[in-house]
N, CA, C and O atoms as CSV, one atom per row, in Angstrom:
chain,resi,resn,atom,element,x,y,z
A,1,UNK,N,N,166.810,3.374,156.389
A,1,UNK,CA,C,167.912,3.696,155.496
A,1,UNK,C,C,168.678,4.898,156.052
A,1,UNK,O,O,168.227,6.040,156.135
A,2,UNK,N,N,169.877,4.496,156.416
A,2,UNK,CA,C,171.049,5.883,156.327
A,2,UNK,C,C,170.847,6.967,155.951
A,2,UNK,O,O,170.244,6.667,154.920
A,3,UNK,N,N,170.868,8.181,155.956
A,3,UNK,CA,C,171.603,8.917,155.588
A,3,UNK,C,C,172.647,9.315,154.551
A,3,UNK,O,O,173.783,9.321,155.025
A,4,UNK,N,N,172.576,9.614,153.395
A,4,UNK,CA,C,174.129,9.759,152.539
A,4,UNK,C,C,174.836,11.422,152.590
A,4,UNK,O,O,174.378,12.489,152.181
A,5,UNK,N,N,176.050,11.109,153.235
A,5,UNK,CA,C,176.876,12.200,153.190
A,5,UNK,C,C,177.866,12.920,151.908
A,5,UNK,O,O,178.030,12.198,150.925
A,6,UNK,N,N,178.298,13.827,151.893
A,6,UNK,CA,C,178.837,14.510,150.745
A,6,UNK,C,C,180.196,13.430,150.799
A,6,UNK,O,O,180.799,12.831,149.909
A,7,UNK,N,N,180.370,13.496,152.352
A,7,UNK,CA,C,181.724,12.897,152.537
A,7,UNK,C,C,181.356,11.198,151.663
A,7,UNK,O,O,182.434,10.676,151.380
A,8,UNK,N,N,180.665,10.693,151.410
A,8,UNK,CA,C,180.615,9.172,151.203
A,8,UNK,C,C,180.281,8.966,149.493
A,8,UNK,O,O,180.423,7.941,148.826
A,9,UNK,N,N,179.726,10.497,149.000
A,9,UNK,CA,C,180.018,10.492,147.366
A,9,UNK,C,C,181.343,10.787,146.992
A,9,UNK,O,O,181.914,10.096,146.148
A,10,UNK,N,N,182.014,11.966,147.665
A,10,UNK,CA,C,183.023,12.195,147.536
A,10,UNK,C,C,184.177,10.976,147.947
A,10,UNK,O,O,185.376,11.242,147.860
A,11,UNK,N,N,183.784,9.841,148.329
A,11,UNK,CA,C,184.600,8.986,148.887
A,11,UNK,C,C,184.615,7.966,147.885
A,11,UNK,O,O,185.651,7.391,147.552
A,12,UNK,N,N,183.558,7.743,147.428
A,12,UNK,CA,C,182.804,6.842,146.517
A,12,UNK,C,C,183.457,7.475,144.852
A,12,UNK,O,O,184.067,7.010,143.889
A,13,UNK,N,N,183.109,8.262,145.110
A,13,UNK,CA,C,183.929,9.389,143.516
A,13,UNK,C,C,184.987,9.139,143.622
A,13,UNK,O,O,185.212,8.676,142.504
A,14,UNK,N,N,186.338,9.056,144.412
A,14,UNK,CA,C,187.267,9.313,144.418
A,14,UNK,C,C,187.709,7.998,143.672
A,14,UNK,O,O,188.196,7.802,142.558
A,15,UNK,N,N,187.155,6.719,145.293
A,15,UNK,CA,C,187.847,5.446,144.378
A,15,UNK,C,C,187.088,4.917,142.817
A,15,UNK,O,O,187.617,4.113,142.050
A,16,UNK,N,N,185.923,5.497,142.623
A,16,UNK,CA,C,185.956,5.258,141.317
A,16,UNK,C,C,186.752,5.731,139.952
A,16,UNK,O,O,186.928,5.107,138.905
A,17,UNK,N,N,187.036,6.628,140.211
A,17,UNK,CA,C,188.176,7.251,139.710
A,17,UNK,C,C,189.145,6.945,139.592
A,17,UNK,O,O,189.755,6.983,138.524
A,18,UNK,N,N,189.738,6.406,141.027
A,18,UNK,CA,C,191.262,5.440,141.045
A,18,UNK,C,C,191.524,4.518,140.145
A,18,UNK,O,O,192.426,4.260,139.349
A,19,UNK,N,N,189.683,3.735,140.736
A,19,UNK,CA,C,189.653,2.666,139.639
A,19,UNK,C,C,189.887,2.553,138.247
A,19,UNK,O,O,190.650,1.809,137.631
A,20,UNK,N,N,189.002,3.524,137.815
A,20,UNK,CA,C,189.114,3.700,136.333
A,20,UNK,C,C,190.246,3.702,135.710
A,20,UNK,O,O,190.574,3.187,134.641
A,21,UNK,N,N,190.942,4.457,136.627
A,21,UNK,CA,C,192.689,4.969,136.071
A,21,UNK,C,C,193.930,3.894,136.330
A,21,UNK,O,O,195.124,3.967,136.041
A,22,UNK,N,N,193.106,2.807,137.032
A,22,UNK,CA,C,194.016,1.691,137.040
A,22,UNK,C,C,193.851,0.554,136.135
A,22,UNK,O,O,194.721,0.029,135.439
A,23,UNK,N,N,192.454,0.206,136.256
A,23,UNK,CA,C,192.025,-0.971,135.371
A,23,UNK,C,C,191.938,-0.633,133.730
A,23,UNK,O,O,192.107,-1.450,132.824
A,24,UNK,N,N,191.603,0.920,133.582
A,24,UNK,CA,C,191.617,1.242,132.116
A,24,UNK,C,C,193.303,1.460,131.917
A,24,UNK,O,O,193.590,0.845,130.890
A,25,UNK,N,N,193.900,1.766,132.196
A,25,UNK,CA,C,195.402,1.592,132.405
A,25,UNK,C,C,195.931,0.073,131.732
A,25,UNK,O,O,196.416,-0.246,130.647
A,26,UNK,N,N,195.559,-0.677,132.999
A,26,UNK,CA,C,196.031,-2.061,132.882
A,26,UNK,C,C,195.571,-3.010,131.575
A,26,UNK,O,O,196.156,-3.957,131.048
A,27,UNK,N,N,194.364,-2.411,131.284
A,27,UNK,CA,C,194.208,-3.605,130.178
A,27,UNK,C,C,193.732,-2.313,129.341
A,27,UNK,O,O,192.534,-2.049,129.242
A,28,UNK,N,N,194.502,-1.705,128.883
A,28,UNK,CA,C,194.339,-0.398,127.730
A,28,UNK,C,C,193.479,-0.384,127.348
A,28,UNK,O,O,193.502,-0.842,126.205
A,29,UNK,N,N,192.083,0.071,127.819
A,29,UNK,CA,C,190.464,0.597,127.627
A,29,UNK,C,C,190.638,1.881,126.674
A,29,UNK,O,O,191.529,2.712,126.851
A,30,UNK,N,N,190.207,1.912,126.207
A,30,UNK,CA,C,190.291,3.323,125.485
A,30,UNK,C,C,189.723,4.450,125.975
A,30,UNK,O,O,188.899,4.181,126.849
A,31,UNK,N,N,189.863,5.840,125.710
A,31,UNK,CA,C,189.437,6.681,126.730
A,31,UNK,C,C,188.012,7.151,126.865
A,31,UNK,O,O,187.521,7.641,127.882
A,32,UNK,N,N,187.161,6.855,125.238
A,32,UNK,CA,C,185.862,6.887,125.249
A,32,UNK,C,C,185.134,5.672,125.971
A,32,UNK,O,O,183.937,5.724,126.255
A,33,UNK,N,N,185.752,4.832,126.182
A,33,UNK,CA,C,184.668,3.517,127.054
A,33,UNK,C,C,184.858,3.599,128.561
A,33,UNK,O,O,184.301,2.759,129.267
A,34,UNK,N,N,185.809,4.812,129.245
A,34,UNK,CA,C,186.125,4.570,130.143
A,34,UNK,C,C,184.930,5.231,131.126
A,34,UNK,O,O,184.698,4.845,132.272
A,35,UNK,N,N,184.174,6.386,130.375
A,35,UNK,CA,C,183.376,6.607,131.380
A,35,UNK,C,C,182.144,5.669,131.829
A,35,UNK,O,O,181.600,5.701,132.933
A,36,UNK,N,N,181.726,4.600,130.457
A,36,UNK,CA,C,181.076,3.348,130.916
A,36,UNK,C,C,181.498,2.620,132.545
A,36,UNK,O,O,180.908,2.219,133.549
A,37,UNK,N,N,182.876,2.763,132.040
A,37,UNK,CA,C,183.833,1.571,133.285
A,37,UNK,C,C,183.427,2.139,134.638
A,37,UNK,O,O,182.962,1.575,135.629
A,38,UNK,N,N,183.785,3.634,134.363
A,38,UNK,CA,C,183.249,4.506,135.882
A,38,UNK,C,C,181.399,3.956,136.340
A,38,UNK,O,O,181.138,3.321,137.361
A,39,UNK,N,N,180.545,4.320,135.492
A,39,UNK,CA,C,179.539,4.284,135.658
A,39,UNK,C,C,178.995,2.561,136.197
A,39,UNK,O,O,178.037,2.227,136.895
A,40,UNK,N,N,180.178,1.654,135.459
A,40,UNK,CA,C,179.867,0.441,136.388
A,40,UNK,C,C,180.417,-0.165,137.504
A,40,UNK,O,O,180.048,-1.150,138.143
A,41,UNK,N,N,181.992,1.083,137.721
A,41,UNK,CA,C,182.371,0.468,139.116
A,41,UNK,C,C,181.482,1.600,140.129
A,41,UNK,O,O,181.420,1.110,141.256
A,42,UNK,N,N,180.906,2.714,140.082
A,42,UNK,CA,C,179.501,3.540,140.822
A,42,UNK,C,C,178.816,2.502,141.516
A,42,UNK,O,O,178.810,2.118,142.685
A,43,UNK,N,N,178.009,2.016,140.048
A,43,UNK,CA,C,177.014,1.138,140.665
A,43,UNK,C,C,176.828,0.002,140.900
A,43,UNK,O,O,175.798,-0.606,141.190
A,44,UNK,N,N,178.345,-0.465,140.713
A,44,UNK,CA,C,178.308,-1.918,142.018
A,44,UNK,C,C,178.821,-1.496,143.262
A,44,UNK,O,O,178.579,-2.196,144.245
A,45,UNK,N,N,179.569,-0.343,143.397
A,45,UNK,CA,C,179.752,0.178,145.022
A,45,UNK,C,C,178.879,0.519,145.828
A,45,UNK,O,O,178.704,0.199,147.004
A,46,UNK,N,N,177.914,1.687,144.654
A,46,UNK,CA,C,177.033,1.779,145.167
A,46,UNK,C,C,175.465,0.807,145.554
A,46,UNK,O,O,174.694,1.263,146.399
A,47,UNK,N,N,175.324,0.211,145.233
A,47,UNK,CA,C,174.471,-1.103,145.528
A,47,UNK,C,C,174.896,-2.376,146.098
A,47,UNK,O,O,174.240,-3.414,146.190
A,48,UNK,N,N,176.009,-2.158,146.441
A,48,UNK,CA,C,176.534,-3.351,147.484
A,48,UNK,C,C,175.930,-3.038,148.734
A,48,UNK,O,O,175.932,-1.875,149.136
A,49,UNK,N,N,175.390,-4.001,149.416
A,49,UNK,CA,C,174.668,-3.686,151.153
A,49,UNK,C,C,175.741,-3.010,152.055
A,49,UNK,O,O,176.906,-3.336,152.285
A,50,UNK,N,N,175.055,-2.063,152.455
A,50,UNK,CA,C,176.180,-0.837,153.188
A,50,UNK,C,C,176.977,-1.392,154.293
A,50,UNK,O,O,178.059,-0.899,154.613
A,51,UNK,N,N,176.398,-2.525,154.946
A,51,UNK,CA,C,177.350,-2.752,155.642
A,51,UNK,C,C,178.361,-4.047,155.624
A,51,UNK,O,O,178.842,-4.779,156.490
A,52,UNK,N,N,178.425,-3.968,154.416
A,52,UNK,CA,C,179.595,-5.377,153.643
A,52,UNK,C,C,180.479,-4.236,152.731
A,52,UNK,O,O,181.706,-4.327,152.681
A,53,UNK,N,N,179.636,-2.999,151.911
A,53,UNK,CA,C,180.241,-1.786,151.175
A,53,UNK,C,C,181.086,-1.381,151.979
A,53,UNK,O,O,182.254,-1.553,151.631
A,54,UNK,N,N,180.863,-0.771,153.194
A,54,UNK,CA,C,181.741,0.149,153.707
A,54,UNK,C,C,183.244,-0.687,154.059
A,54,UNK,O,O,184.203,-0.029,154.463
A,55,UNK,N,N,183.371,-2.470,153.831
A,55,UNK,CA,C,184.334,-3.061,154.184
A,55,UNK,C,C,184.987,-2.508,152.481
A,55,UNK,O,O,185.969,-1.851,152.137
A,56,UNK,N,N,184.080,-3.045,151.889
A,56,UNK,CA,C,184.746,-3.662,149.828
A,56,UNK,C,C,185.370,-1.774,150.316
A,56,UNK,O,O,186.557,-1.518,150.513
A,57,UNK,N,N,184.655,-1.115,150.375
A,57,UNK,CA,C,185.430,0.458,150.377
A,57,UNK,C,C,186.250,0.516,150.716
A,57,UNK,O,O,187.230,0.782,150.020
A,58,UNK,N,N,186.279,0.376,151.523
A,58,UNK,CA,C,188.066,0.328,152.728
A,58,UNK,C,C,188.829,-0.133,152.235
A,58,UNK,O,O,189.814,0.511,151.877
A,59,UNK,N,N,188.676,-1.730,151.955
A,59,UNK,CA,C,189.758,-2.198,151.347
A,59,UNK,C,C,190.904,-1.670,150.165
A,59,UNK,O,O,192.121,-1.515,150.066
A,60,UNK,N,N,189.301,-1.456,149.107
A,60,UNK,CA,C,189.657,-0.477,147.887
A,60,UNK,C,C,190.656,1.092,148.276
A,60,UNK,O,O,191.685,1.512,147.745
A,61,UNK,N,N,189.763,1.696,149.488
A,61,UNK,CA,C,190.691,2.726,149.699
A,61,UNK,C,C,192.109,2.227,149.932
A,61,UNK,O,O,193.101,2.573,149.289
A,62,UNK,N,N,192.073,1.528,150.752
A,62,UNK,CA,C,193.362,1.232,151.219
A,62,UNK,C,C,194.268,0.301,149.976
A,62,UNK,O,O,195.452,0.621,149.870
A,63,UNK,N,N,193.853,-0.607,149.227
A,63,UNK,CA,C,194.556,-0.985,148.291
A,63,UNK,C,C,195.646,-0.344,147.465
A,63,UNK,O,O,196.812,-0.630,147.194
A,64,UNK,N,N,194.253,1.287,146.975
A,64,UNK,CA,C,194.645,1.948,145.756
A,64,UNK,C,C,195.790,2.819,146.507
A,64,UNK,O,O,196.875,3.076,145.985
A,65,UNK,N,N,195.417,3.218,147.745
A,65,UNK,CA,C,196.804,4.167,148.244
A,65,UNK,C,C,197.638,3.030,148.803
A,65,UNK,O,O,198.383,3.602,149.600
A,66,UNK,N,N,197.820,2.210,148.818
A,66,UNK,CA,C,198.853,1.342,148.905
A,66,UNK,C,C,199.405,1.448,147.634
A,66,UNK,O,O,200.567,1.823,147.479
A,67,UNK,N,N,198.768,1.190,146.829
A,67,UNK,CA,C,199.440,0.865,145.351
A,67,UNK,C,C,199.818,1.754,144.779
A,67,UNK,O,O,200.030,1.563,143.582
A,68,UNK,N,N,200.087,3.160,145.354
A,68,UNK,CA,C,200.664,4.401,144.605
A,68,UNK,C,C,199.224,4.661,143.616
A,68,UNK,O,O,199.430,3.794,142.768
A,69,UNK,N,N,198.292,5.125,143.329
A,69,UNK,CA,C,197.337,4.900,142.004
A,69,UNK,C,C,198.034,6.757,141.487
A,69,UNK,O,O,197.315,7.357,140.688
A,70,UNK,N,N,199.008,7.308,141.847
A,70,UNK,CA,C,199.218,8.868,141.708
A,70,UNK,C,C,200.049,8.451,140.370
A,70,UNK,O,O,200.076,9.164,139.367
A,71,UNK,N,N,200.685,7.273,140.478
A,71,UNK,CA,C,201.913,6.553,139.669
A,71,UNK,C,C,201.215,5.897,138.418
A,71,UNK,O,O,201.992,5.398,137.604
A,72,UNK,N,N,200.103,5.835,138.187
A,72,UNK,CA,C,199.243,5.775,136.837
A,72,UNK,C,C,198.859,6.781,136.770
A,72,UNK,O,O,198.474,6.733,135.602
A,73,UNK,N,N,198.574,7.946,137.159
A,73,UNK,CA,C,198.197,9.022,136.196
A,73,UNK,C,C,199.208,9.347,135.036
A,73,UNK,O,O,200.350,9.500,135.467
A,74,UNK,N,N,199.116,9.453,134.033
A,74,UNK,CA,C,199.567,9.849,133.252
A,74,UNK,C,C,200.628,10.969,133.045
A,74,UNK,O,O,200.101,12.080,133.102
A,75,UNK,N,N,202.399,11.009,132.750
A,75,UNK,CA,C,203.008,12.116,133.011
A,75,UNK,C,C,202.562,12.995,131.810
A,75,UNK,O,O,201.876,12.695,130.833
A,76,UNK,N,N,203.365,14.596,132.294
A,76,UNK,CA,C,202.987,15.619,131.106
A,76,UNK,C,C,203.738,15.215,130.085
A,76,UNK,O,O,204.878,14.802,130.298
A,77,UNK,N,N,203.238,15.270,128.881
A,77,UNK,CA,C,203.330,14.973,127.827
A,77,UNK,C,C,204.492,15.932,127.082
A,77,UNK,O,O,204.047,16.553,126.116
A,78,UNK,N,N,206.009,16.160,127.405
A,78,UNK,CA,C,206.707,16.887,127.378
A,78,UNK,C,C,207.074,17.062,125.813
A,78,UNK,O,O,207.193,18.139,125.229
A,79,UNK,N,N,207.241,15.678,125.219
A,79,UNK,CA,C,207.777,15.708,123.828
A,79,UNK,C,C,206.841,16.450,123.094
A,79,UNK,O,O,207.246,17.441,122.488
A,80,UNK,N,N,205.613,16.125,123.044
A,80,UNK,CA,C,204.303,17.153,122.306
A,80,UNK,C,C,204.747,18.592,122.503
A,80,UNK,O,O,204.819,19.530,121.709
A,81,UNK,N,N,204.995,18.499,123.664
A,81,UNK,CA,C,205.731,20.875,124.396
A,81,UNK,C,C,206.829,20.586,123.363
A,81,UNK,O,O,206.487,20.788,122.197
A,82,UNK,N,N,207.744,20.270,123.510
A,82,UNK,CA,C,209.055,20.009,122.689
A,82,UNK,C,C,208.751,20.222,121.280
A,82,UNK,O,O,208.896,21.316,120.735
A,83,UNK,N,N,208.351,19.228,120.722
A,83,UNK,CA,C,207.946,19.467,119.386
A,83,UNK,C,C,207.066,20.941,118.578
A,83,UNK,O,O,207.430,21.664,117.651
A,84,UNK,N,N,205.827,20.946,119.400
A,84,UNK,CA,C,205.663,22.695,119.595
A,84,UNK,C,C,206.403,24.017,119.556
A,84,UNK,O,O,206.333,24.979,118.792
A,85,UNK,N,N,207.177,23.735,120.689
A,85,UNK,CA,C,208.139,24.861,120.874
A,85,UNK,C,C,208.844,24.794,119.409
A,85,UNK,O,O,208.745,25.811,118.724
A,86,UNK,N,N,209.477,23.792,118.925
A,86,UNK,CA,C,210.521,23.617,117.729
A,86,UNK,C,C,209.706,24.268,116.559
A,86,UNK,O,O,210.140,25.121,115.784
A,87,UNK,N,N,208.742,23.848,116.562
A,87,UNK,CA,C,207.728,24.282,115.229
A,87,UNK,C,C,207.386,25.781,115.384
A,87,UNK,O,O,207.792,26.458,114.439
A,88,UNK,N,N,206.606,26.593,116.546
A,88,UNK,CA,C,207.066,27.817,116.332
A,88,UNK,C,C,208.414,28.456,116.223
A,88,UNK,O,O,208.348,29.665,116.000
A,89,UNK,N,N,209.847,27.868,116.341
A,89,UNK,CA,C,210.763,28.544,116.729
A,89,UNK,C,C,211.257,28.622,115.327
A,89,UNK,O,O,211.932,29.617,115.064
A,90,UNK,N,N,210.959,27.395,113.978
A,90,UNK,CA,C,211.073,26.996,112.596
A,90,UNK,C,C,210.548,28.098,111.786
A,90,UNK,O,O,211.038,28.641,110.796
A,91,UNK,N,N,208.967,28.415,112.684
A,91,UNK,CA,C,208.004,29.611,112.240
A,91,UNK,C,C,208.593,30.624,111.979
A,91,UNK,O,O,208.779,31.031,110.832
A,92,UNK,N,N,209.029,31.259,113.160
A,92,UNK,CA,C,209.668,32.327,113.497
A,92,UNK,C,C,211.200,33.084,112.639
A,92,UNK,O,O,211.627,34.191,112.313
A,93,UNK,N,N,211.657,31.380,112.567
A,93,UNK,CA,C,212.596,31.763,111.575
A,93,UNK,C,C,212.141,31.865,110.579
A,93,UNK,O,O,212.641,32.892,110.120
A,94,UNK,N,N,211.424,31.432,109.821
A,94,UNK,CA,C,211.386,31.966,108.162
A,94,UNK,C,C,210.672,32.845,108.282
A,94,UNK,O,O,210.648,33.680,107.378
A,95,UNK,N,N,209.952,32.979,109.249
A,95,UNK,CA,C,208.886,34.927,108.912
A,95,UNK,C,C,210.299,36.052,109.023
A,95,UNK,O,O,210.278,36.956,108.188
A,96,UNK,N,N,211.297,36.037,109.835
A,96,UNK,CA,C,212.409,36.436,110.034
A,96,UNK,C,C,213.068,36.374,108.613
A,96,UNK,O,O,213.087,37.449,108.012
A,97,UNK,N,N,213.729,35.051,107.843
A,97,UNK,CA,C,214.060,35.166,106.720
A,97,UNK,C,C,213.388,35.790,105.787
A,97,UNK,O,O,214.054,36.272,104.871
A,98,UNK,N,N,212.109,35.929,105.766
A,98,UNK,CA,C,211.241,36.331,104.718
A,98,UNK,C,C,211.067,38.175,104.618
A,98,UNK,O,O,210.738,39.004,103.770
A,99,UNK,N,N,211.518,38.153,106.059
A,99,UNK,CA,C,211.304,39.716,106.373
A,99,UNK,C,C,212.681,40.383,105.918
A,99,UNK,O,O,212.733,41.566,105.579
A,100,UNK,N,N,213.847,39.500,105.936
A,100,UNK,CA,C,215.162,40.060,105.241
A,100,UNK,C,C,215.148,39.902,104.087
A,100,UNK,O,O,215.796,40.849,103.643
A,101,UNK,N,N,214.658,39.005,102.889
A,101,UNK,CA,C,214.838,38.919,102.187
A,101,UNK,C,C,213.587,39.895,101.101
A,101,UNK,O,O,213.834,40.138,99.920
A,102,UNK,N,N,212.395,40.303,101.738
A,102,UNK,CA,C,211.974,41.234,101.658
A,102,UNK,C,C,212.706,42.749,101.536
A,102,UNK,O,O,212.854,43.567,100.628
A,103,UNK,N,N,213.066,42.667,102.900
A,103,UNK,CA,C,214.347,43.845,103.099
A,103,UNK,C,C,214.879,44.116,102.002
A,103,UNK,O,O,214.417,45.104,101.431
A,104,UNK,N,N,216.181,43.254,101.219
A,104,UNK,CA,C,216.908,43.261,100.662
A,104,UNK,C,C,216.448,43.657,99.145
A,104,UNK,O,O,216.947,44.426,98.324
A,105,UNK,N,N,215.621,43.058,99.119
A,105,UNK,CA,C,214.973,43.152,97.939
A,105,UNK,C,C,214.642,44.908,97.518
A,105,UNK,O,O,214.844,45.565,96.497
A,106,UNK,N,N,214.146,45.178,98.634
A,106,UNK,CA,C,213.371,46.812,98.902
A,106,UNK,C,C,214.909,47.290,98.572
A,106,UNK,O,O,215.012,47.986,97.561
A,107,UNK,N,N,215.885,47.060,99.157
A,107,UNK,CA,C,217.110,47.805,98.993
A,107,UNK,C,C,217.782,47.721,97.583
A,107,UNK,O,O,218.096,48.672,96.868
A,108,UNK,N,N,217.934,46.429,97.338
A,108,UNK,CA,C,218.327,46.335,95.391
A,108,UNK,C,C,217.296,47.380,94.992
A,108,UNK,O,O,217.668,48.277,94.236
A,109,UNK,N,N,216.154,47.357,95.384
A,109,UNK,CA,C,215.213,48.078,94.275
A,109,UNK,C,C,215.186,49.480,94.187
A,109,UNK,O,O,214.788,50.253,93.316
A,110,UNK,N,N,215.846,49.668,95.596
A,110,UNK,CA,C,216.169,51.474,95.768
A,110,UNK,C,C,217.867,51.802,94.727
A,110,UNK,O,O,218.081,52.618,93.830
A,111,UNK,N,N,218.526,51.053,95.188
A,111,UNK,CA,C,219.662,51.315,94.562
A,111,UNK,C,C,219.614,50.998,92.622
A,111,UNK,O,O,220.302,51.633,91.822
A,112,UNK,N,N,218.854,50.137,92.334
A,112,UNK,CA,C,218.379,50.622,91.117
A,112,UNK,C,C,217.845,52.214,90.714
A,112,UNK,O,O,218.192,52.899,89.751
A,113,UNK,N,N,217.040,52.485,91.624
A,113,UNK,CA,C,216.177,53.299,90.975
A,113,UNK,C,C,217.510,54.648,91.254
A,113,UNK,O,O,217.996,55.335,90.356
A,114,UNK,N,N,217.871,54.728,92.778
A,114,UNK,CA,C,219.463,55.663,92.894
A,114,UNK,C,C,220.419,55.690,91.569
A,114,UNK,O,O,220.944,56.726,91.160
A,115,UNK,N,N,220.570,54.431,90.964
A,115,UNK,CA,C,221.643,54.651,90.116
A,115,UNK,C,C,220.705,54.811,88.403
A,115,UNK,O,O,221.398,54.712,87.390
A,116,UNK,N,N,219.879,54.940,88.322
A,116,UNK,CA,C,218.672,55.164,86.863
A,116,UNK,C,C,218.903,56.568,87.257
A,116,UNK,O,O,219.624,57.050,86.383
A,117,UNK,N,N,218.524,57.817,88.525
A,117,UNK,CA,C,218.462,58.313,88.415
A,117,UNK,C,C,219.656,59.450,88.442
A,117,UNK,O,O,219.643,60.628,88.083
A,118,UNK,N,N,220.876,58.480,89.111
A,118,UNK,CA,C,222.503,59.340,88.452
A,118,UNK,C,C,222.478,59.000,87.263
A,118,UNK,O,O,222.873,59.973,86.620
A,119,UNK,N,N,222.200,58.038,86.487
A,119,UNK,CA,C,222.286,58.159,85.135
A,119,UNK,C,C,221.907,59.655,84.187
A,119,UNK,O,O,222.498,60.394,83.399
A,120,UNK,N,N,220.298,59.532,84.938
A,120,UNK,CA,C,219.689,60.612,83.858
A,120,UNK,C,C,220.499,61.975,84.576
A,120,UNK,O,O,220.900,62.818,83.774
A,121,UNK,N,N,220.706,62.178,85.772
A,121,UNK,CA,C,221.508,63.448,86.139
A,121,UNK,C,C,222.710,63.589,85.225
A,121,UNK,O,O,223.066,64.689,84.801
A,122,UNK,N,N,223.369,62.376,84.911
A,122,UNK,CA,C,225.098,62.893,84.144
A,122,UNK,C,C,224.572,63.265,82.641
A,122,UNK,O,O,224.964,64.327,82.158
A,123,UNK,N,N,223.458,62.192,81.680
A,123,UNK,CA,C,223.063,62.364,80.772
A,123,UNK,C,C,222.711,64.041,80.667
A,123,UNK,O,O,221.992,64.401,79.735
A,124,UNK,N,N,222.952,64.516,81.118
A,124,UNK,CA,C,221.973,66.138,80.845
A,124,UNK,C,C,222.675,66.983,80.426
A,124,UNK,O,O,223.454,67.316,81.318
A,125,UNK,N,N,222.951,67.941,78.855
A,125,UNK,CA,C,223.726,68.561,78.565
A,125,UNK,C,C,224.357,69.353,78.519
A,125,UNK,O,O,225.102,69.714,77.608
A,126,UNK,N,N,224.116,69.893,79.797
A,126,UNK,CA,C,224.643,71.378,80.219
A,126,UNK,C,C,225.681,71.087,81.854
A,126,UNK,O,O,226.217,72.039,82.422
């Protein structure tokens, strides 16, 4: 028996990975069954006779970078940022409104108490 290199898990990892992200892709796997999917494209790569494997490998390598597999990953999810951003910026404004209308309030309540107390100043009989 061979030898196994870092290079041939790491090779082996990679296209399982591809895989996953193509075939769970293609027929919409859900994302909790997908690490099953990994664990069964592993171990039919890995238990295929090494020297019929190292062809099914190749091929696979070469398929998946033929086939763009960079072009199924998933883009960033911009509208979720978008929507975020909007919702703190909604935030922001009413803690802002709330803080003026606070304000204002503090100020009616001074100018009440300013003009109660010119009152009692003119009221005084001397």
């Amino acid at each position: 028996m061979q030898e196994i290199s870092m290079l041939d898990l790491a090779t082996v990892s990679a296209v399982v990975a591809a895989l996953v992200t193509v075939v769970g892709n293609a027929f919409g796997i859900q994302k909790q069954y997908r690490a099953l999917l990994a664990i069964g494209f592993a171990g039919i790569l890995w238990f295929i006779p090494r020297e019929f494997g190292e062809q099914v490998l190749m091929a696979l390598i070469i398929g998946l970078m033929a086939s763009g597999v960079y072009s199924q990953v998933k883009p960033r999810d911009n509208q979720n940022e978008l929507l975020r951003m909007q919702l703190r910026e909604e935030a922001r404004e009413e803690q802002e409104a709330e803080q003026l209308r606070i304000r204002r309030e503090e100020e009616q309540r001074q100018r009440r108490e300013n003009q109660a107390n010119q009152i009692q100043r003119d009221d005084t009989p001397y």
